[in-house]
C-alpha positions as CSV (number, residue, x, y, z in Angstrom):
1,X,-17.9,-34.1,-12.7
2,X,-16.8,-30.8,-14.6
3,X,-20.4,-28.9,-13.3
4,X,-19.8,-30.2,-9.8
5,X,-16.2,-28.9,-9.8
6,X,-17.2,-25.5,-11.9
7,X,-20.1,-24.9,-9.0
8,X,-18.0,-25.4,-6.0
9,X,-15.2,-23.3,-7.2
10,X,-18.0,-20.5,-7.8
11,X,-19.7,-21.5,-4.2
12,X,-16.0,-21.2,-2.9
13,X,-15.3,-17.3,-4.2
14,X,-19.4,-16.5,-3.4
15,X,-18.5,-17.5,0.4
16,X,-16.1,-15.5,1.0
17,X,-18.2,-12.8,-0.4
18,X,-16.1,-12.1,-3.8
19,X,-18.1,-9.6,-6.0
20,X,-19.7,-11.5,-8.9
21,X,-18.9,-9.6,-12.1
22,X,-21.5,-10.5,-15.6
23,X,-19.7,-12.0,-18.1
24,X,-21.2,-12.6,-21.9
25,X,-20.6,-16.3,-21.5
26,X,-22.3,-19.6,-19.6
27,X,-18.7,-20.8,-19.4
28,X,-17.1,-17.9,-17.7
29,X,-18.0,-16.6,-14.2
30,X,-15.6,-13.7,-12.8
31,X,-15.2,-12.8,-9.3
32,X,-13.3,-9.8,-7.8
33,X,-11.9,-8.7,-4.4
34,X,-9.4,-5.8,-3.0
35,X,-6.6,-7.4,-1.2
36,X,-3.7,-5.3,-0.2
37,X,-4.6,-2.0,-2.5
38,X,-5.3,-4.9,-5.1
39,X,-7.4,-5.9,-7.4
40,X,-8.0,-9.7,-8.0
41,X,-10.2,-10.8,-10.8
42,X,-10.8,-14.7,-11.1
43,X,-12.1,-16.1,-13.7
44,X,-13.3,-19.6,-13.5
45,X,-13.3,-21.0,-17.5
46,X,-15.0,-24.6,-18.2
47,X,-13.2,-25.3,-21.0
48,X,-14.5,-28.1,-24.0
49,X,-15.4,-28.4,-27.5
50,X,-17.4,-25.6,-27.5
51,X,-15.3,-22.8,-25.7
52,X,-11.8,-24.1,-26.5
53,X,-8.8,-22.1,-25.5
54,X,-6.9,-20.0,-27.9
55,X,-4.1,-17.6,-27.1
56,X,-5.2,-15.4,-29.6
57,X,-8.6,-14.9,-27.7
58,X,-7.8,-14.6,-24.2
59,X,-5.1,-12.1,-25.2
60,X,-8.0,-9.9,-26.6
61,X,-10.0,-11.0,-23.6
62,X,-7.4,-9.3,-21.1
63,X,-7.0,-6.2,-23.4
64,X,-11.0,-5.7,-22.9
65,X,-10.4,-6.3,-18.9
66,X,-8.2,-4.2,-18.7
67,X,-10.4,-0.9,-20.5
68,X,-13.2,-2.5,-18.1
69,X,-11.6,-2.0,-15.4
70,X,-8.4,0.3,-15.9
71,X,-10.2,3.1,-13.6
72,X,-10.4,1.1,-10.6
73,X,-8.4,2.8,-7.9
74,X,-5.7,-0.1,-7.4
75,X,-2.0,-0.7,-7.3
76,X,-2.3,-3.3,-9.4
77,X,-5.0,-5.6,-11.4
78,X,-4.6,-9.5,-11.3
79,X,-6.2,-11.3,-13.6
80,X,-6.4,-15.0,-12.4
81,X,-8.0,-17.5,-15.0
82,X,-8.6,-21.2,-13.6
83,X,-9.2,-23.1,-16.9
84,X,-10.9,-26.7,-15.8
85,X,-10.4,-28.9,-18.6
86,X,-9.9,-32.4,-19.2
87,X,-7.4,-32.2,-22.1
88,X,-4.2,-30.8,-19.6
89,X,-1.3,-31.5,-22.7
90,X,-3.5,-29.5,-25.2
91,X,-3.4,-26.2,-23.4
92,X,0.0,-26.7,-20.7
93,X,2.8,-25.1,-23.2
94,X,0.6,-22.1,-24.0
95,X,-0.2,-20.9,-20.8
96,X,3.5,-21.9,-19.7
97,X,5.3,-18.5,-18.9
98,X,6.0,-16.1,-17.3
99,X,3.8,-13.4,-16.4
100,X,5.2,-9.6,-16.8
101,X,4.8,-8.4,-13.9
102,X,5.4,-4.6,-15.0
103,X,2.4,-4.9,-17.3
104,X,-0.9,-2.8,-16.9
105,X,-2.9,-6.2,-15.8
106,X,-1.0,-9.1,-14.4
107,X,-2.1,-12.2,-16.4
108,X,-2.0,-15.7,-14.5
109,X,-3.6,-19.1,-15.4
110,X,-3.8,-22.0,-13.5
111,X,-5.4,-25.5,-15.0
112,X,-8.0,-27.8,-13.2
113,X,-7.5,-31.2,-14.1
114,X,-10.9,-32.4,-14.3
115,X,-10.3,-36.2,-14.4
116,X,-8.0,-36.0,-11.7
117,X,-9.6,-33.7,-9.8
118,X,-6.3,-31.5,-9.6
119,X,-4.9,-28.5,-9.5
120,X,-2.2,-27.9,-12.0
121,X,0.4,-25.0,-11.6
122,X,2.6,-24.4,-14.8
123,X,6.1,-23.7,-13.4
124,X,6.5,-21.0,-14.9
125,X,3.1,-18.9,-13.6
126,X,2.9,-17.9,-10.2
127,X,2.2,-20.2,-7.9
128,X,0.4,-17.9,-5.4
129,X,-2.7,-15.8,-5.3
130,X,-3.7,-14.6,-2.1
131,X,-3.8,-18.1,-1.0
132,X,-6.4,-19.6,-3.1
133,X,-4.3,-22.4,-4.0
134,X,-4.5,-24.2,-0.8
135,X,-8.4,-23.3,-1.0
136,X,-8.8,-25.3,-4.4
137,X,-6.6,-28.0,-3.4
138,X,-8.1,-28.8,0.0
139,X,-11.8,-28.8,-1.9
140,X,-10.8,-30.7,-5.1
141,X,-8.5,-33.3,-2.6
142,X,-11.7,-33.4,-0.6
143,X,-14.1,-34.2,-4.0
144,X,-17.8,-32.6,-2.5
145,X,-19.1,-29.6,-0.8
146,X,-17.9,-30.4,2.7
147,X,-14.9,-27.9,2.6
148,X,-16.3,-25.0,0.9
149,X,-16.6,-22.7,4.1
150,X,-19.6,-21.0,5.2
151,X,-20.4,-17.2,4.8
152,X,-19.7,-14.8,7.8
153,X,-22.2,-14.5,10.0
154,X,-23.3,-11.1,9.7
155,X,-26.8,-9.0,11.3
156,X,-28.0,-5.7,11.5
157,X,-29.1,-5.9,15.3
158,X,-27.1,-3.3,17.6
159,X,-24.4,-5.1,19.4
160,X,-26.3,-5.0,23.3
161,X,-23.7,-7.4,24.4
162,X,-21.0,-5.1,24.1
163,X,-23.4,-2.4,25.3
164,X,-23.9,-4.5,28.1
165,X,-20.6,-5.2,28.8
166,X,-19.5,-1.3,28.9
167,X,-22.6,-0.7,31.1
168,X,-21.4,-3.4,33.4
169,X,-17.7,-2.1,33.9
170,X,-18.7,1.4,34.2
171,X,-21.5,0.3,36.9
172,X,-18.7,-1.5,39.0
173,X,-16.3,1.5,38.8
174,X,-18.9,3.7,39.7
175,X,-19.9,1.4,42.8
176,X,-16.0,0.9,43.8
177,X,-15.6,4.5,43.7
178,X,-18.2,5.2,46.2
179,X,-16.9,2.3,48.4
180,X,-13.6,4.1,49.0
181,X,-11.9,4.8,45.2
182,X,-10.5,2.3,42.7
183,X,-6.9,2.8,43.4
184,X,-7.3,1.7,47.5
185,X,-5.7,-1.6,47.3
186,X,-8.0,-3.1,50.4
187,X,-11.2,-2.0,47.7
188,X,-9.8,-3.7,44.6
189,X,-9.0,-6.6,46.6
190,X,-12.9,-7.0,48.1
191,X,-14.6,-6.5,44.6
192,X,-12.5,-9.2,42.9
193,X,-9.0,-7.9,41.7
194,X,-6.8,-11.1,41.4
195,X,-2.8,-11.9,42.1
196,X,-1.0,-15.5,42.4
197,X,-1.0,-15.4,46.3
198,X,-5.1,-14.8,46.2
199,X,-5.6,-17.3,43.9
200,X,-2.4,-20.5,44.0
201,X,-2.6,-19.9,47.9
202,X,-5.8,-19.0,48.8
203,X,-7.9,-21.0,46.0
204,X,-9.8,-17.9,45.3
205,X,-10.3,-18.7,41.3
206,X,-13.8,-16.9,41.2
207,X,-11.2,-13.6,41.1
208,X,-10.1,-14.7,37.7
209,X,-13.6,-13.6,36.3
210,X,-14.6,-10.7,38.6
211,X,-11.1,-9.0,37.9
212,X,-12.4,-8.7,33.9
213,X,-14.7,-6.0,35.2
214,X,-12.7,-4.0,38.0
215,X,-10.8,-1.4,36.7
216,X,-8.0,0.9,38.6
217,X,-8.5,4.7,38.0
218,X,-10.3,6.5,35.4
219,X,-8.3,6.3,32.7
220,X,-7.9,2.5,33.0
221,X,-11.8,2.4,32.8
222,X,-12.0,5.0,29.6
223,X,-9.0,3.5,28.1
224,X,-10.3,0.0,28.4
225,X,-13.9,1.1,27.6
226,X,-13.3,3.0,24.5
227,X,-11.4,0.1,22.9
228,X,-14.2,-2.2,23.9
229,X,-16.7,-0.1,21.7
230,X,-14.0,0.4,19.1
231,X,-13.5,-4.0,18.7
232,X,-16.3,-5.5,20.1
233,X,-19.3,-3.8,18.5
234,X,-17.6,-4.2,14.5
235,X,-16.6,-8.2,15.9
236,X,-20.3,-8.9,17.8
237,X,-22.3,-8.2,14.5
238,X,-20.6,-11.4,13.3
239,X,-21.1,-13.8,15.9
240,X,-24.0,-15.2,17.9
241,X,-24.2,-13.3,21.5
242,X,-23.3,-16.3,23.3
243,X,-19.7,-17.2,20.9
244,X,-19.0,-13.8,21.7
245,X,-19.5,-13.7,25.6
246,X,-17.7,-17.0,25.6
247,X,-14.8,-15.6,23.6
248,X,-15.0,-12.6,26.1
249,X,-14.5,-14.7,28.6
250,X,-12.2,-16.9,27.9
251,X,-9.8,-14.3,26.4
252,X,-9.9,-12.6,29.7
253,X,-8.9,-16.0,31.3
254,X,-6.0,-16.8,28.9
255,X,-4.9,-13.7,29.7
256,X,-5.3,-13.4,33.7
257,X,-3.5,-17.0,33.9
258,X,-0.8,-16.6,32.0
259,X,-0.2,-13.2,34.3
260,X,-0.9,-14.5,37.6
261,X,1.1,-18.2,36.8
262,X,4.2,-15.7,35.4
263,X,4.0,-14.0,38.8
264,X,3.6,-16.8,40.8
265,X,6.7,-18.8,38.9
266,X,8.9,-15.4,39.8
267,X,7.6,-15.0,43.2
268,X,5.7,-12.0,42.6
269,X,2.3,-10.0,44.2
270,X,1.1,-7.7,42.1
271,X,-2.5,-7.1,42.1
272,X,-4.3,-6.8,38.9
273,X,-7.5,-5.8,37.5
274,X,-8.9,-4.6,34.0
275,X,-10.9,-6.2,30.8
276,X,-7.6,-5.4,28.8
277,X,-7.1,-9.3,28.1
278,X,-10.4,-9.4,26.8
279,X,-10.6,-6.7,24.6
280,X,-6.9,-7.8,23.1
281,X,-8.7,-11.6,22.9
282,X,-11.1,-9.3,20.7
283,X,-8.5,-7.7,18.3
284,X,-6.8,-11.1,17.9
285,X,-10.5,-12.8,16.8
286,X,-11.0,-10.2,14.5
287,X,-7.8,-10.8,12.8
288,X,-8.8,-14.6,12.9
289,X,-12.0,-13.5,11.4
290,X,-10.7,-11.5,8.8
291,X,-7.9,-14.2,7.4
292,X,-10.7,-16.9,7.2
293,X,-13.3,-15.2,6.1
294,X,-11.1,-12.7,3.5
295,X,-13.1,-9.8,4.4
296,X,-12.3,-7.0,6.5
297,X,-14.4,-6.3,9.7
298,X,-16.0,-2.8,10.4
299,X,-13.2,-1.6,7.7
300,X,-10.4,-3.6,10.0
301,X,-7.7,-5.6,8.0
302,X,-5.6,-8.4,9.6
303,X,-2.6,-6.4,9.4
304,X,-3.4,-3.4,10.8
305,X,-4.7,-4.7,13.6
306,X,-1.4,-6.6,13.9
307,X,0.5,-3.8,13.5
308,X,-2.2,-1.9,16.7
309,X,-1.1,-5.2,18.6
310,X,2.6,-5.0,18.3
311,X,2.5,-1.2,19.3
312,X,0.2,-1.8,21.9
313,X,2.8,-4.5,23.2
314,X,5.6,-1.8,22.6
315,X,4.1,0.6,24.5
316,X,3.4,-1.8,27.6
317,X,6.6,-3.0,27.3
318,X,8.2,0.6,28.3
319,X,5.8,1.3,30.8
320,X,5.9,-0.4,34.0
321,X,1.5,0.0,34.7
322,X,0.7,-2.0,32.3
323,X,0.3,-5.7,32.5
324,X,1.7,-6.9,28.8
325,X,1.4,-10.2,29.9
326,X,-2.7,-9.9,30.2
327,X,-2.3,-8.7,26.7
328,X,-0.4,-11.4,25.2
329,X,-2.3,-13.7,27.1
330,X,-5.7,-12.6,25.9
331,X,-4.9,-11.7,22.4
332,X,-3.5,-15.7,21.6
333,X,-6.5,-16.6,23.6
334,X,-8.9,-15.0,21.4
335,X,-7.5,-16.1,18.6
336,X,-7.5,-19.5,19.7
337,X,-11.0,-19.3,20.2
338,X,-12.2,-17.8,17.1
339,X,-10.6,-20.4,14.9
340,X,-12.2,-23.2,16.9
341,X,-15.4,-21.5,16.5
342,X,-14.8,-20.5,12.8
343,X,-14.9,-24.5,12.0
344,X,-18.2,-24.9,14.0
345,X,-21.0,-24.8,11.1
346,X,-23.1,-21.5,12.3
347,X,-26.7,-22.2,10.7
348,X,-30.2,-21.1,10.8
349,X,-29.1,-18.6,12.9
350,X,-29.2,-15.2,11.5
351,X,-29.2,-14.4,7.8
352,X,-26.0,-15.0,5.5
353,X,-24.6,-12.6,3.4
């Protein structure tokens, strides 16, 4: 039981990519990942009669972490030690306390209850790292393999979709353009640009997908287009071509419905048009992505895309153009999405990493 609990917490840190780091014993494996400018080393110790603990020792042990890794570029250095034993009273008092958080390496040990299959918190330690502690209980509570997630997806192939997709929107602007311009209301409305009258009234719900690729002006087309190569090509090289035309789409539905139904509650015609929706359904999958898989895509975090979101939504806000309600729509839409697809199992599909 104590090898099948030691190799799924490994298989745990290994899938979401955690750097392996050589140790000089069998017992020990150390893993390390960057989280907010810091450094997280976890250590996952298989305690018995043959590598017992002893304060002593593992006081020594994070002196020599620290020299080995003092000149990492970090804020600070965690040291996490998960300590899977089946003797919990032998070892609870000594690694009882608290940790000092002004020291050069932040100790923090947490015990694995082997017989119970449990993870044990002293209350004086911290009781959260980067929110592995849900992790461990979910897989210990579930007692096998089946919650250790999956790598991210991740291939080398040029993203054609969102090539594709680009190619697509500029084509249409291009072909509006010479059919009478982009801004001519009676154009917009023949190539697909949607309002509640159109479709509540009329039943034309085909204009809910057509108005993803119509685009008012030029800078509504370069505006949209540049943040479609910025998102979509770092998100696409994680998911299969058709999860990410299906979140494409149905980002740029959330978002079109919950304009046109807000318009059509209030009363109100406004024509609109643009793959703005989608591209926001984008930024919120990525941040999905990135909080599920702990990595960051194309050198995107979670918060800084939230924090591109919320200005984004602050600037629409103050300008009266801009549909913010397309926005909002698409971005919870695309993150709805990708976490129903980050619990479909993605296999024999393109290599794991």
């Amino acid at each position: 039981m104590k090898t099948t609990t030691y190799n799924n917490l490994c298989r745990l840190l290994e899938n979401y990519e955690y750097q392996g780091i050589p140790t000089d014993s069998e017992k020990v494996k150390m893993y390390a990942t960057f989280s907010n400018n810091s450094l997280y080393l976890i250590n996952i110790i298989s305690l018995d009669d043959s590598y017992t603990f002893n304060k002593d020792k593992f006081k020594e042990y994070k002196t020599i972490t620290w020299k080995q890794f003092s000149r990492v570029n970090a804020n600070k250095i965690i040291l996490l030690n998960l300590l899977l034993t089946d003797n919990v009273e032998d070892i609870y008092s000594d690694v009882n306390y608290t940790p000092d958080f002004d020291d050069d390496i932040i100790d923090i040990n947490w015990i694995v209850n082997i017989n119970e299959e449990r993870l044990i918190i002293p209350s004086e330690q911290v009781s959260s790292v980067i929110g592995l502690e849900k992790d461990i209980r979910k897989l210990l509570k579930s007692n096998d393999e089946s919650y250790i997630p999956e790598k991210m997806l991740e291939n080398n192939n040029k993203p054609y979709v969102t090539y594709s997709l680009i190619t697509i929107n500029i084509v249409i602007w291009i072909l509006m353009e010479l059919a009478g311009g982009t801004t001519n209301i009676e154009i917009l409305v023949k190539y697909g640009a949607i309002d509640s009258f159109s479709f509540f009234i009329k039943h034309e719900y085909y204009r809910l997908f057509t108005s993803m690729f119509i685009h008012i002006g030029i800078f509504h087309l370069i505006y949209n287009i540049f943040g479609l190569y910025i998102f979509g090509t770092r998100l696409e090289k994680h998911m299969k071509s058709w999860s990410f035309i299906l979140l494409y789409i149905l980002s740029g539905f959330f978002g079109g419905i919950l304009s046109i139904v807000i318009d059509y509650v209030n009363n109100r015609v406004i024509i609109s048009a643009g793959a703005s929706g989608a591209i926001y359904g984008i930024i919120g999958a990525i941040i999905i992505y990135s909080i599920v898989y702990r990595k960051e895509i194309g050198g995107l975090t979670s918060s800084t895309l939230l924090i591109m979101f919320i200005i984004g939504i602050a600037v629409g806000s103050i300008n009266p153009q801009i549909r913010n309600l397309v926005h909002l729509g698409g971005f919870i839409g695309g993150a709805i999405v990708a976490y129903v697809m980050t619990r479909i199992p993605q296999r024999n599909t393109v290599e794991q990493i």
